[in-house]
C-alpha positions as CSV (number, residue, x, y, z in Angstrom):
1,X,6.9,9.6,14.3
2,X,8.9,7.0,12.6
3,X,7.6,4.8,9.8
4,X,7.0,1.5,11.4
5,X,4.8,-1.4,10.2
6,X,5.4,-3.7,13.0
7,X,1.8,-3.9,13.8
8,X,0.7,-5.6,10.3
9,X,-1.4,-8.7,9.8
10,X,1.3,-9.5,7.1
11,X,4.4,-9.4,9.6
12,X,2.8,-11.5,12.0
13,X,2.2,-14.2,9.7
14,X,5.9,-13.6,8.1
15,X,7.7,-13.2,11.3
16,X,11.0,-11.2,12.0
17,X,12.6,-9.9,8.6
18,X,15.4,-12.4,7.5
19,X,18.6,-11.3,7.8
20,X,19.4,-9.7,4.9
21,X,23.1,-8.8,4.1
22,X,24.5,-5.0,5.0
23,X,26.8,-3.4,2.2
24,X,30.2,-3.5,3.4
25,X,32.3,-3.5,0.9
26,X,33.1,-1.5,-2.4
27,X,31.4,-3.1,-5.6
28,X,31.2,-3.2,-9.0
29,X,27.8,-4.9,-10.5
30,X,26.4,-4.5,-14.5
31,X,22.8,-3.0,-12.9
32,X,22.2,-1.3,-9.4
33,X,18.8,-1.2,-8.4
34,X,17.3,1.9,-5.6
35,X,14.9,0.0,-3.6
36,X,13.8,-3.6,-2.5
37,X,10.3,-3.7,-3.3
38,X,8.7,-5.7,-6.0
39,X,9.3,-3.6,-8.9
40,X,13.3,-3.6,-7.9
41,X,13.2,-7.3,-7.2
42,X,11.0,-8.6,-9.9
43,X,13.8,-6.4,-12.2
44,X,16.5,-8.4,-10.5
45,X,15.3,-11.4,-10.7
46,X,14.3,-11.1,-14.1
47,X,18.1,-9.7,-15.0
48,X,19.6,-12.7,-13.2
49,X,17.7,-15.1,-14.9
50,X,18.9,-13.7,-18.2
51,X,22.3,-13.7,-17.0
52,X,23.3,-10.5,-16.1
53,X,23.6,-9.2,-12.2
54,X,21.9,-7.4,-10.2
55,X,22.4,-5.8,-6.8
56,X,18.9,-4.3,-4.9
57,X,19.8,-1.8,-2.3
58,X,17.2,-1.2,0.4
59,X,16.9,1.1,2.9
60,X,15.3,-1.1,5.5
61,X,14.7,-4.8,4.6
62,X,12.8,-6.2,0.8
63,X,9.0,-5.6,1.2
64,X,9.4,-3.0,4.1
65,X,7.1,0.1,2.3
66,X,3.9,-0.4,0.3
67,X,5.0,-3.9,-1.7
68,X,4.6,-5.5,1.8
69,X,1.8,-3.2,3.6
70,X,-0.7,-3.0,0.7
71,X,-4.1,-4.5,0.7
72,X,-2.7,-7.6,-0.7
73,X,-5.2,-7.2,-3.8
74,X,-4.2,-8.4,-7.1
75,X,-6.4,-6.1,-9.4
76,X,-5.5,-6.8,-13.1
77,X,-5.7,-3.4,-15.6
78,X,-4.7,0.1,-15.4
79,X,-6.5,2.6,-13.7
80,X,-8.7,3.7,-17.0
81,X,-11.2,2.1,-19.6
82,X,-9.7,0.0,-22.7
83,X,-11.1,2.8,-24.9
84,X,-9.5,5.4,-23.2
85,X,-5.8,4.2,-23.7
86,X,-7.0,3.9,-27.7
87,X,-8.3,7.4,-28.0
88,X,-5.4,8.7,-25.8
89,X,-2.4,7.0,-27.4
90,X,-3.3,5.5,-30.6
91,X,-4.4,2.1,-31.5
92,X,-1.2,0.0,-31.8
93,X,0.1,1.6,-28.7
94,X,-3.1,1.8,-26.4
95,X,-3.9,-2.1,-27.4
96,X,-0.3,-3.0,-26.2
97,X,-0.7,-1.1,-23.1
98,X,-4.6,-2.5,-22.5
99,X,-3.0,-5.7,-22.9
100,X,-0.3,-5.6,-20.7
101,X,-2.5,-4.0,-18.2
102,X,-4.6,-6.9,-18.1
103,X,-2.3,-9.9,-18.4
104,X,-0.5,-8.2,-14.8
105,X,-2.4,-10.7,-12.8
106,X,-2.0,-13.5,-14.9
107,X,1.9,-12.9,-15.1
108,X,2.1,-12.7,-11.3
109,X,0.3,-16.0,-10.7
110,X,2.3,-17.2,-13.5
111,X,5.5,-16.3,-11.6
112,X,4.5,-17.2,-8.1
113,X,3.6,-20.7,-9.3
114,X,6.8,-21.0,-11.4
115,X,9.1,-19.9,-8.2
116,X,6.8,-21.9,-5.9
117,X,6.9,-18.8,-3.4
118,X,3.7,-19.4,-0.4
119,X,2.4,-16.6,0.2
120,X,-1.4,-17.1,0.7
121,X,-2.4,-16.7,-2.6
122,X,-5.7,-17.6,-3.9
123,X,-7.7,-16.2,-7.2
124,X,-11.5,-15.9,-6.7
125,X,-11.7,-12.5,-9.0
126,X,-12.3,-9.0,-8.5
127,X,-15.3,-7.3,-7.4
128,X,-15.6,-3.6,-8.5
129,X,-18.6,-2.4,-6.4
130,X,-21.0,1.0,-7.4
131,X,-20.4,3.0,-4.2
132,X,-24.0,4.5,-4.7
133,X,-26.6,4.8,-7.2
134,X,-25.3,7.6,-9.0
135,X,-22.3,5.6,-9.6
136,X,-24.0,2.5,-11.0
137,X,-23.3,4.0,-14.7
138,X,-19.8,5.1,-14.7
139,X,-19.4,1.0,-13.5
140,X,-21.5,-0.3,-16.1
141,X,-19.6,1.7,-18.4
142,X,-16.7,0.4,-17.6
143,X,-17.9,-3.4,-17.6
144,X,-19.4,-2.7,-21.1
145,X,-16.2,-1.5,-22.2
146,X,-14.3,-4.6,-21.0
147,X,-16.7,-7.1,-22.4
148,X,-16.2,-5.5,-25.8
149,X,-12.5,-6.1,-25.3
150,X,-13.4,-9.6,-24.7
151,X,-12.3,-9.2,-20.7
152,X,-13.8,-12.0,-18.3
153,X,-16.6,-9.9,-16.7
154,X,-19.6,-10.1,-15.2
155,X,-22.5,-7.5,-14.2
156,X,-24.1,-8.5,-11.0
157,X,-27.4,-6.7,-9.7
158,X,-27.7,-5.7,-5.9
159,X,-28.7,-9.2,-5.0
160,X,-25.9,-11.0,-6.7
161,X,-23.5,-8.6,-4.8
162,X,-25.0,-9.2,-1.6
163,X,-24.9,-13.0,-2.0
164,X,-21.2,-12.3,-2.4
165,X,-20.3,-10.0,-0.1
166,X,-22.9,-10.2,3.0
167,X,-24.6,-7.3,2.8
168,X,-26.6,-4.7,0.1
169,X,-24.6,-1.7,0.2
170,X,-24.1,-2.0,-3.7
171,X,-26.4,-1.4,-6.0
172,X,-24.2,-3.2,-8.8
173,X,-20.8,-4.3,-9.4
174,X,-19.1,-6.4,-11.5
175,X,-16.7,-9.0,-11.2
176,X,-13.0,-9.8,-12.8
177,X,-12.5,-13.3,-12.7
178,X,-8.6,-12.6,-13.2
179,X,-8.3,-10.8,-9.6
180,X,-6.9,-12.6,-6.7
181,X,-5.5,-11.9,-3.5
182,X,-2.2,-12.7,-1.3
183,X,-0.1,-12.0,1.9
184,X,2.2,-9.0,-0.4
185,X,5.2,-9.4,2.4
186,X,5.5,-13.0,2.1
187,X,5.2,-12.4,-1.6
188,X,7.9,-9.5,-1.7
189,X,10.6,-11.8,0.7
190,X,9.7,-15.0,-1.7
191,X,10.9,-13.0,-4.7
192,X,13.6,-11.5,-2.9
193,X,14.8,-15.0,-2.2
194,X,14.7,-16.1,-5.6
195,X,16.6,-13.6,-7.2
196,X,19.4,-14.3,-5.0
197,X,19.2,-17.7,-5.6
198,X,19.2,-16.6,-9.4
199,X,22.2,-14.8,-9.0
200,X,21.2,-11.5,-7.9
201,X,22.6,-9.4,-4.8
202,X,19.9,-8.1,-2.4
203,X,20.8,-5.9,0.5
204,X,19.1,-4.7,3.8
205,X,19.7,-1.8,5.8
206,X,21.8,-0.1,3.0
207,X,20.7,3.3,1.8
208,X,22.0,4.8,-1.5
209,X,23.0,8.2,-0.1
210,X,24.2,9.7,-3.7
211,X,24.2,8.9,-7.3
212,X,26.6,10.6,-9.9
213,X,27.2,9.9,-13.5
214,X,30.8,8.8,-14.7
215,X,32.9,8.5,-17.5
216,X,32.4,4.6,-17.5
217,X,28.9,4.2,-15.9
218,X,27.4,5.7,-12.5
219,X,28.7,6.3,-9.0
220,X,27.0,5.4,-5.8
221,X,27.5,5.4,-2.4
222,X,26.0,3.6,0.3
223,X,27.1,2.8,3.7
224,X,30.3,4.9,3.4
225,X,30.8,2.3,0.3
226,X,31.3,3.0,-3.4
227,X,29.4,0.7,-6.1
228,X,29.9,1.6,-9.4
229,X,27.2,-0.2,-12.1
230,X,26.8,0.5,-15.7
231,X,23.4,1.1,-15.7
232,X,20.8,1.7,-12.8
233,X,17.0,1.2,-11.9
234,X,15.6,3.8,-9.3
235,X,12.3,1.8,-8.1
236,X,11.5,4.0,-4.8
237,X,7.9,4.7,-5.5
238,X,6.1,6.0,-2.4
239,X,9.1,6.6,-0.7
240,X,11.6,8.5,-3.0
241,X,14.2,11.4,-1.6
242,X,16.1,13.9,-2.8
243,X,18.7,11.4,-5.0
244,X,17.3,12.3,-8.3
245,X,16.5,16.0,-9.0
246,X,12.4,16.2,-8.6
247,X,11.5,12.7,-8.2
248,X,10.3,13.4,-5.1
249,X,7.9,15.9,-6.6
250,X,6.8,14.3,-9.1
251,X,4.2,12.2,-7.5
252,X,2.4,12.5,-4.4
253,X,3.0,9.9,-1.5
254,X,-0.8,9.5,0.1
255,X,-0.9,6.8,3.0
256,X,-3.1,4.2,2.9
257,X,-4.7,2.8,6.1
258,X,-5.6,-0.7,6.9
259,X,-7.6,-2.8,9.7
260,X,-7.6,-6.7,10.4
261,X,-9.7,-7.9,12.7
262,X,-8.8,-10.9,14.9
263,X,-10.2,-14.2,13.0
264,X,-13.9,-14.0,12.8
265,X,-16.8,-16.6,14.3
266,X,-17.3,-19.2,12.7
267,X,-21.2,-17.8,11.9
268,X,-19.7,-14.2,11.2
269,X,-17.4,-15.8,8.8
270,X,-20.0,-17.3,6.5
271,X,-21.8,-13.4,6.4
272,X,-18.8,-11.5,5.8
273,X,-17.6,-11.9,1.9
274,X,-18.8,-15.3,1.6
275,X,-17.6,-15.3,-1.9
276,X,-13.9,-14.7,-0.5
277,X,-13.4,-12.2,-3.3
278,X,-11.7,-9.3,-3.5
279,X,-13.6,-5.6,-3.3
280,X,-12.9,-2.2,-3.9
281,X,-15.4,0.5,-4.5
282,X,-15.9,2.9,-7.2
283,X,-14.9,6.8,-6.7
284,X,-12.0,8.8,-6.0
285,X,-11.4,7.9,-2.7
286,X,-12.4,4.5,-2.1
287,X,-12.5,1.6,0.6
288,X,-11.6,-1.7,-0.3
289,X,-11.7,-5.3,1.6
290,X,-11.1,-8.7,1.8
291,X,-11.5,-11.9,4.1
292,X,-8.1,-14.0,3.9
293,X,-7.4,-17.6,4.3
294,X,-7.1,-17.6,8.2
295,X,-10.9,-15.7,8.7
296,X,-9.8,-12.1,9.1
297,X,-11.2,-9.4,7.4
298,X,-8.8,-6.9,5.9
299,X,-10.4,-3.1,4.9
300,X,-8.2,-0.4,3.8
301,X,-8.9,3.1,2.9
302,X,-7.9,7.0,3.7
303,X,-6.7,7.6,7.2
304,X,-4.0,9.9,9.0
305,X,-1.3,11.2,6.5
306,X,1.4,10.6,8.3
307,X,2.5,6.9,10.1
308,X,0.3,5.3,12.0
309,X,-0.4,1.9,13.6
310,X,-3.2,3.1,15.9
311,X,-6.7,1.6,15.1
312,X,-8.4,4.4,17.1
313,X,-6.8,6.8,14.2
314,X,-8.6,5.0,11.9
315,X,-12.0,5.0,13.0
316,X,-13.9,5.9,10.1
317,X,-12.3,2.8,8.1
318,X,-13.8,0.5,11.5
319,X,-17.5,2.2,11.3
320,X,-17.3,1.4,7.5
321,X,-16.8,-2.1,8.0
322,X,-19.5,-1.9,10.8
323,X,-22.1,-0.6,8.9
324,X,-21.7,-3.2,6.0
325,X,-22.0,-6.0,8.4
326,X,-23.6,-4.7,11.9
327,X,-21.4,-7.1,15.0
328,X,-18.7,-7.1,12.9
329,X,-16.3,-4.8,15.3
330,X,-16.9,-7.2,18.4
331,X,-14.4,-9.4,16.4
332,X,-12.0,-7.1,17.4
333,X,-9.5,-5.3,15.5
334,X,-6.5,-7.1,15.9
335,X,-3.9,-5.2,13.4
336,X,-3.5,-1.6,12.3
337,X,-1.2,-0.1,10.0
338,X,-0.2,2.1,7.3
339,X,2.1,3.1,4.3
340,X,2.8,5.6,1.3
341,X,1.3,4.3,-1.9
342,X,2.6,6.6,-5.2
343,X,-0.5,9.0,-6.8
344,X,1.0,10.5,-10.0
345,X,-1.1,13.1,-11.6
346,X,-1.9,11.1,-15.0
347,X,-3.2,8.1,-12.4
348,X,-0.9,5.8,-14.6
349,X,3.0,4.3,-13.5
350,X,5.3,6.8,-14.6
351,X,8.7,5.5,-16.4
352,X,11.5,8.1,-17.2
353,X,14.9,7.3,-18.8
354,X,17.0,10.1,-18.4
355,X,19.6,9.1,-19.3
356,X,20.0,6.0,-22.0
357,X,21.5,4.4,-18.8
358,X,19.1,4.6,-16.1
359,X,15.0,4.6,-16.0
360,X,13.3,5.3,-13.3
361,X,10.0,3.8,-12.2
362,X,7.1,4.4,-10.0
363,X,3.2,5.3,-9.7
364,X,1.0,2.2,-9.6
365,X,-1.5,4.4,-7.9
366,X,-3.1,1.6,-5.6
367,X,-2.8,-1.2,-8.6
368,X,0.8,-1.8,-7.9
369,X,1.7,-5.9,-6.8
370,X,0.6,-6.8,-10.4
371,X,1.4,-4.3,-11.9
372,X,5.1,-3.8,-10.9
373,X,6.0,-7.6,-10.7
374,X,4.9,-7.5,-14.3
375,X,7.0,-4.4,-15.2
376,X,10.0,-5.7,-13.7
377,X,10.4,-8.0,-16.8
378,X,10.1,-5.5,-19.1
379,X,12.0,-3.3,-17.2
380,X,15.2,-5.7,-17.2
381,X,14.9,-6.5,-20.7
382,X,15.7,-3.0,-21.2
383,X,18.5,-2.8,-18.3
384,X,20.3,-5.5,-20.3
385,X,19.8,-3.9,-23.9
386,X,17.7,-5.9,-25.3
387,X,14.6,-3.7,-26.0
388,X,15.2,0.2,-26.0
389,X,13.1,2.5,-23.4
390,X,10.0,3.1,-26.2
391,X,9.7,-0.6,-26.5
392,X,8.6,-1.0,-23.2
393,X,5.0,-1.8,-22.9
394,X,4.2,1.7,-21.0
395,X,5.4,4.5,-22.5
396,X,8.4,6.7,-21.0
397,X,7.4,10.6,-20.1
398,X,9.4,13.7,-19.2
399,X,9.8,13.9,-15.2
400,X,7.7,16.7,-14.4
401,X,6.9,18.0,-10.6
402,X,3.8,18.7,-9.4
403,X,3.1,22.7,-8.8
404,X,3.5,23.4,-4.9
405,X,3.9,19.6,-4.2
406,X,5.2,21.1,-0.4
407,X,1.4,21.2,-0.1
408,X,0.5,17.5,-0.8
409,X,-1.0,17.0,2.3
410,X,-3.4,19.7,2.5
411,X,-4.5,18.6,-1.0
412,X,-5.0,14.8,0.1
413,X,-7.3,16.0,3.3
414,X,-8.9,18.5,1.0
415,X,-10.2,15.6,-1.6
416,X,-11.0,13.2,1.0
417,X,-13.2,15.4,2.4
418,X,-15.1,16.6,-1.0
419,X,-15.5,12.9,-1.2
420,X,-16.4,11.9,1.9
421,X,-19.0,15.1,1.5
422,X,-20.3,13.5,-1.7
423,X,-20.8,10.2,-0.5
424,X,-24.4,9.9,1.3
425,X,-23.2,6.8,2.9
426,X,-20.6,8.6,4.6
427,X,-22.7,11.5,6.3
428,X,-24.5,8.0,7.7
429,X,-21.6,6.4,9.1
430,X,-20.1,9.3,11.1
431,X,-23.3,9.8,12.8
């Protein structure tokens, strides 16, 4: 079946793709950049607006794959504890990269505002919920960690939760005032207008077919075309091919499903998330939710692994969202739809440079629309020479593949269901 997200919330509120230029000519450009999503055009724009071009070749259109299909959650911080990236890296280097982490969101909003891009964004924080009771400490371990790196948490007991989200599945959570929430499509084209306005060339519907070294820089083609650029970003994430040796295997692309109802009642609407934040819950394989600005609610979690804009595929997500607030489904779900979000094996964005002209970046694991607008600043900074690969506020790795990555899929259905097992609530739902 063909990758299609035609049947997203986001697109209907976008409309039709713009028309975004086709390479049709031979061209020479200072950076090339594999991929329109927000990591490739936050790098161009970045570039531009330091004065050095930037070309983004995409495959379909900017914001087609995961930057324009994800929850639309702006979840500031890496995947792990502040402590951990100390112990793990060091002190100097684990406090820049805590740091970094958790200045994603702010950086985004920063840039949004600064570009005046509308895209439905709003910042009413973060909840991170305990799934069940046994997960109540791993979450209060992780809210004890932040408040002793002076983060802006809050615990909440069962009854604070349930005054925020309508129901009292959660026996704690606690909540990041720094999260927020957007439409990621309208986002993705916003930022792919402004780097053209900047000075930065952004094409549709133009694959890079093959990349090759030089004597004077690199070699690609696309369309039948040859661009030649002194130094190149690969920024495929989710959706990399064969045009680097191993990329492909060095993460694993799992899909992520989403429902939107059609607008809720006006009484439904002041049950479900009155709070209007943001929720994701704790665990391996989680569920996560919103309401947006227009009344519908938005739930996202493990569904088929392959593409799918069928709701009746992704009935487990719908029972979910009908157990936490019982009448909910007679809204209607309205949207359906899915796409490849990047799972590296560390759980952290991977950066190679293989070359001292080219990097390559992916892996936001689920965290990616602040975390990859945020890196494409750094990453231009090093594009254009001005900081070298180690200065970059994540550190660069060896490309590695995954053993017997041809078996990703069986792996994916295999931990979903040891979680789904694990999960009490789960055994109810399916009932």
């Amino acid at each position: 079946m063909a990758e299609t997200a035609e049947n997203s919330l986001y697109l209907n509120k976008a409309g039709p793709a713009p028309a975004w230029s086709r390479l049709e000519d031979a061209l020479h450009v200072p950076v090339a950049i594999v991929g329109g999503g927000l990591t490739g055009l936050s790098t161009a724009l970045h570039l531009a607006e330091s004065g050095v071009q930037a070309a983004v070749f995409e495959a379909e259109s900017p914001g087609w794959g995961a930057s324009g299909r994800n929850g639309g959650q702006l979840n500031p911080g890496l995947k792990f504890d502040p402590s951990w990236f100390i112990s793990r890296f060091g002190e100097a280097r684990g406090r820049e990269m805590i740091g970094f982490g958790w200045s994603t969101v702010d950086e985004t909003v920063a840039l949004i505002n600064r570009l005046g891009i509308d895209c439905d964004l709003r910042r009413n924080g973060t909840l991170r919920a305990a799934a069940s009771a046994r997960d109540v400490a791993s979450v209060r371990r992780s809210f004890d960690d932040m408040t002793a790196h002076a983060m802006d948490v809050a615990w909440l007991d069962q009854a604070d939760v349930a005054a925020l989200t309508g129901h009292e599945r959660y026996p704690a959570a606690f909540l990041d005032r720094r999260g927020g929430d957007l439409n990621p499509l309208l986002f993705s084209r916003g930022l792919a207008v402004a780097a053209q306005a900047a000075g930065a060339k952004v094409f549709g519907d133009s694959r890079v077919r093959s990349l090759g070294k030089t004597a004077d820089g690199w070699r690609l083609e696309v369309n039948g075309q040859t661009v030649r650029a002194d130094r190149v970003l690969i920024a495929c994430n989710g959706y990399a091919d064969g045009l680097w040796p191993g990329l492909r295997q060095a993460s694993v692309p799992v899909f992520s499903s989403v429902l939107a109802s059609h607008p809720l009642s006006e009484d439904m609407a002041k049950t479900v998330m009155p709070g209007r934040q943001v929720l994701y819950e704790s665990g391996l394989v989680t569920v996560y939710y919103r309401v947006d600005s227009a009344g519908h609610l938005i739930i996202g979690g493990r569904g088929p692994m392959r593409p799918s804009s069928d709701a009746r595929r992704m009935q487990a997500i719908a029972r979910h969202a009908e157990k936490l607030w019982p009448g909910v489904s007679r809204a209607g779900w309205q949207f359906a739809w899915n796409g490849r979000v990047s799972v590296t094996p560390d759980h952290l964005p991977n950066i190679h440079a293989p070359d001292p002209s080219i990097l390559i970046a992916y892996g936001y694991n689920g965290r990616g629309v602040a975390l990859s607008t945020a890196l494409g600043r750094h990453l231009a900074a090093c594009l254009s020479g001005r900081i070298a690969p180690d200065d970059l506020p994540l550190p660069p790795s060896n490309l590695r593949r995954i053993p017997f990555h041809r078996f990703w899929p069986v792996g994916v259905h295999l931990t979903v269901a040891a979680s789904r097992l694990r999960s009490g609530f789960f055994r109810q739902i399916v009932k």
